[in-house]
C-alpha positions, -999 to 999 in steps of 0.1 A, spaced: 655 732 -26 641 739 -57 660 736 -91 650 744 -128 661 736 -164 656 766 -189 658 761 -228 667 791 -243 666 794 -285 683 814 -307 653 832 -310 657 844 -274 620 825 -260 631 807 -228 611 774 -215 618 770 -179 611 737 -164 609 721 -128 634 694 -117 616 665 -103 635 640 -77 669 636 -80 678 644 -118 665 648 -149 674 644 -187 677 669 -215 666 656 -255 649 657 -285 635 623 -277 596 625 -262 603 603 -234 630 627 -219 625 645 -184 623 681 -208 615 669 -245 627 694 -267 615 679 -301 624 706 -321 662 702 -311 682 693 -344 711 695 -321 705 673 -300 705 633 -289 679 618 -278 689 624 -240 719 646 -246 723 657 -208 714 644 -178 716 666 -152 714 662 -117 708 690 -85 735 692 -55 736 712 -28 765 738 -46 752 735 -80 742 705 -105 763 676 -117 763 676 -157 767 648 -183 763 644 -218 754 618 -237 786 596 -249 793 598 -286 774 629 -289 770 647 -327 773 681 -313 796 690 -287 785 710 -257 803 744 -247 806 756 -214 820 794 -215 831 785 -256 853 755 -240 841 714 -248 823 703 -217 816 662 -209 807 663 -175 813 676 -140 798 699 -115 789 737 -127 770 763 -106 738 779 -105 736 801 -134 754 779 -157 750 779 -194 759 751 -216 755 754 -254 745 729 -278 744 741 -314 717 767 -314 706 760 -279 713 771 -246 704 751 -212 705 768 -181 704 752 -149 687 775 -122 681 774 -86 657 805 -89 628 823 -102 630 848 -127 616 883 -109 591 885 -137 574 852 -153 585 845 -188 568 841 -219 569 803 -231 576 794 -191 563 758 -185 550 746 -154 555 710 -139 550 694 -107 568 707 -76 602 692 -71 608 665 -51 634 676 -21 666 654 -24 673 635 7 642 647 28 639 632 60 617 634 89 625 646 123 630 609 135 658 607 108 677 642 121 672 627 158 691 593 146 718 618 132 725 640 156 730 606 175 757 595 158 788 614 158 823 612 140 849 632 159 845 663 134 810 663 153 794 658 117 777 624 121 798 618 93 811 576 91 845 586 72 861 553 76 848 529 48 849 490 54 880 471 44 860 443 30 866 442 -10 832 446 -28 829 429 -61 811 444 -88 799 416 -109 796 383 -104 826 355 -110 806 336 -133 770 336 -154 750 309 -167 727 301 -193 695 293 -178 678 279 -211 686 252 -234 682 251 -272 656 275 -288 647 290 -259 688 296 -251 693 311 -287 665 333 -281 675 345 -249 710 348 -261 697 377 -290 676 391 -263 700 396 -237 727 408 -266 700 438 -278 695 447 -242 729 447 -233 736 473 -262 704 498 -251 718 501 -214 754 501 -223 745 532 -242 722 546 -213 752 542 -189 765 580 -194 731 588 -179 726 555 -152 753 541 -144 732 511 -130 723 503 -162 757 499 -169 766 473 -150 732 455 -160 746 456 -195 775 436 -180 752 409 -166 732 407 -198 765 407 -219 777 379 -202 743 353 -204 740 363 -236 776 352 -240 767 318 -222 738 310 -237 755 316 -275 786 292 -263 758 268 -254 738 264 -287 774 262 -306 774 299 -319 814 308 -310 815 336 -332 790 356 -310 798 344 -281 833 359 -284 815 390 -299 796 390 -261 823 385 -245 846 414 -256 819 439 -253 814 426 -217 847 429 -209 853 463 -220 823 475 -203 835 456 -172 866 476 -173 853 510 -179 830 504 -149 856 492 -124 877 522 -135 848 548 -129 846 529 -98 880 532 -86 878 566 -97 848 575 -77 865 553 -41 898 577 -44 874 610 -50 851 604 -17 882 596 1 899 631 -4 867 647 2 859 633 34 898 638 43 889 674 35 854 681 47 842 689 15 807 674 21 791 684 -10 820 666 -31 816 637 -8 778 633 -14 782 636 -52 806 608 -52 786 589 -26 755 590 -50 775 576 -84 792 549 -61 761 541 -49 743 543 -86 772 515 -91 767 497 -60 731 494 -45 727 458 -61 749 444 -36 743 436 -4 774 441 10 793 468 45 804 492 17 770 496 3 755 501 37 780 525 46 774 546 19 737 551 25 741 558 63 766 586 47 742 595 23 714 604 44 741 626 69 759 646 38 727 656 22 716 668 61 749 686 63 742 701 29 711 717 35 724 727 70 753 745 49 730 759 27 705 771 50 
């Protein structure tokens, strides 16, 4: 499968751009996956965007200056096909899964992409081996066990000095991957964890003010996580209930984005699944 970002200006030149691995992000800042530098519009990463079998899964950037237009209506996030335009200010990203019949001027050439979910022939074997009673090799009942996020409780691990400076530390990362989360959503809940040592270690040295600051930011990020989570649960139930396997792997990836620090059945269960929907995928497609 091959997939491609293309930059199109208002002055109609078009950069077209590879997608490497599994996604990608869209900015003005020079450590995105495409830099656009030049983009007045746009955030740092404004979009992340991510290849699927039927098309690619979009987001943009939380808090965003410029809204992004998908056929002149607001667009946040979701799955759009191949083809797709989105507008930001002055710029249009397409997302491709083709070559253009004639190279264009501007074109940009990267690495080739990286095929999602590859596996090797003893990998389909192990598949084809395991069967749900569709015949898909498809595991469609989830453990019962509840899986917890984050954990109960966090403690400081430093005292004095070295637990004031740990508590500024953690409260400065916790902001950078609370804001990253739109675009990782393991970052977000790793802003959770830092949010709450850094709350610890301020209750320990005696600073209550920003401890309770710490503590409120962790617990509405907390709360937007285990809501996305629910969310994404009741999403990959329907689609398995429907055999809507491309659905089903795109919420199998962002539970699993949530998830894959645990070791826990659910977490497990969704990889085996993983593996087997991106096979049925490319069989579809194929």
């Amino acid at each position: 499968m091959e997939a491609y970002v293309e930059v199109i200006r208002e002055d109609g030149s078009l950069e077209r751009h590879r997608i490497e691995g599994d996604q990608i992000t869209v900015g003005k800042s020079p450590t995105a996956g495409v830099p656009i530098p030049d983009g007045r519009d746009l955030e740092p990463e404004h979009l992340l965007i991510a290849p699927r079998g039927e098309g690619c899964w979009v987001a943009i950037a939380q808090g965003s200056r410029v809204q992004a237009k998908v056929r002149g209506e607001a667009f946040q996030h979701g799955m759009v096909a191949w083809g797709t335009e989105i507008e930001i200010g002055g710029l249009k990203i397409k997302v491709t899964d083709s070559l253009p019949k004639e190279k264009k001027d501007g074109e940009q050439k990267t690495s080739p992409v990286v095929l999602i979910g590859g596996v090797g022939i003893v990998g389909i074997l192990a598949w084809t081996m395991l069967s749900d009673p569709g015949g898909h090799g498809i595991e469609t009942q989830a453990p019962t066990e509840q899986l917890q996020i984050f954990d109960a409780a966090v403690q400081c691990p430093q005292t004095g000095a070295q637990a004031l400076y740990m508590a500024d530390d953690d409260a400065e990362g916790a902001l950078a991957k609370s804001e990253r989360y739109p675009f990782d959503a393991s970052d977000g809940v790793e802003s959770v964890q830092l949010y709450r040592r850094s709350q610890a270690c301020y209750a320990l040295v005696g600073q209550a003010e920003a401890a309770a600051r710490m503590q409120h930011e962790g617990d509405w990020m907390q709360h937007r996580i285990e809501e996305d989570y629910t969310t994404h649960r009741l999403r990959l139930e329907r689609a398995m209930e429907q055999q809507r396997w491309p659905d089903a792997l795109l919420e199998t990836r962002a539970l699993l984005s949530l998830t894959r620090h645990r070791e826990h059945a659910y977490v497990q269960w969704l990889i085996r699944n993983e593996r087997r929907l991106q096979l049925l995928v490319d069989q579809a497609r194929s």
